[in-house]
N, C-alpha and C positions, 0 to 999 in steps of 0.2 A: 930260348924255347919258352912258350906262354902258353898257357891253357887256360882256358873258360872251362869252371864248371860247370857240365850238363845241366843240374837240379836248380843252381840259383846264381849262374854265372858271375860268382866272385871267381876272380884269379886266384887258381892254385898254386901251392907250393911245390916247386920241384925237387923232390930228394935225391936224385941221382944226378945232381946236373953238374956240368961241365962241359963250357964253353968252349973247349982246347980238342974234346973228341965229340966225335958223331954216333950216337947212342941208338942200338937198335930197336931198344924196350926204354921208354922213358916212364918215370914213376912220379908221380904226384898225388898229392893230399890236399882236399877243402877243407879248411878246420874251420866253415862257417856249416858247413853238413855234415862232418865228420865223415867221409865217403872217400876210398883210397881208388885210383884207376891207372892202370899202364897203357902209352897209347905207342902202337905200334910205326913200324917206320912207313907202312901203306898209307896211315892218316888213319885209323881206324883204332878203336878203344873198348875196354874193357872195365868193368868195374870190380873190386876184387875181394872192395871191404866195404859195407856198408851199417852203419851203427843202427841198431834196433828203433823202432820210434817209442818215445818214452811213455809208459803207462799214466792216464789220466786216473786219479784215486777218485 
């Protein structure tokens, strides 16, 4: 299982993954955006965690 990040299409990390079962919510994380999303087994996703954007001083 592979996902593109929505925001800057780097390949996310998958955290729930395993290859051996068919997962009905899969979980991933872009640590180039810090932005966490589950994409459901329709093909359809959600985003769940999104890091604040950082204050310019």
């Amino acid at each position: 299982m592979t996902m593109n990040c929505p925001q800057c299409s780097t390949l996310m990390v998958w955290l729930n993954g395993s290859i051996m079962h068919e997962q009905q919510i899969n979980y991933y994380e872009c640590r180039n955006c810090k932005i966490k999303l589950n994409t459901l087994s329709d093909g359809t996703y959600e985003i769940t965690q999104q890091e604040n954007e950082q204050r310019l001083e």
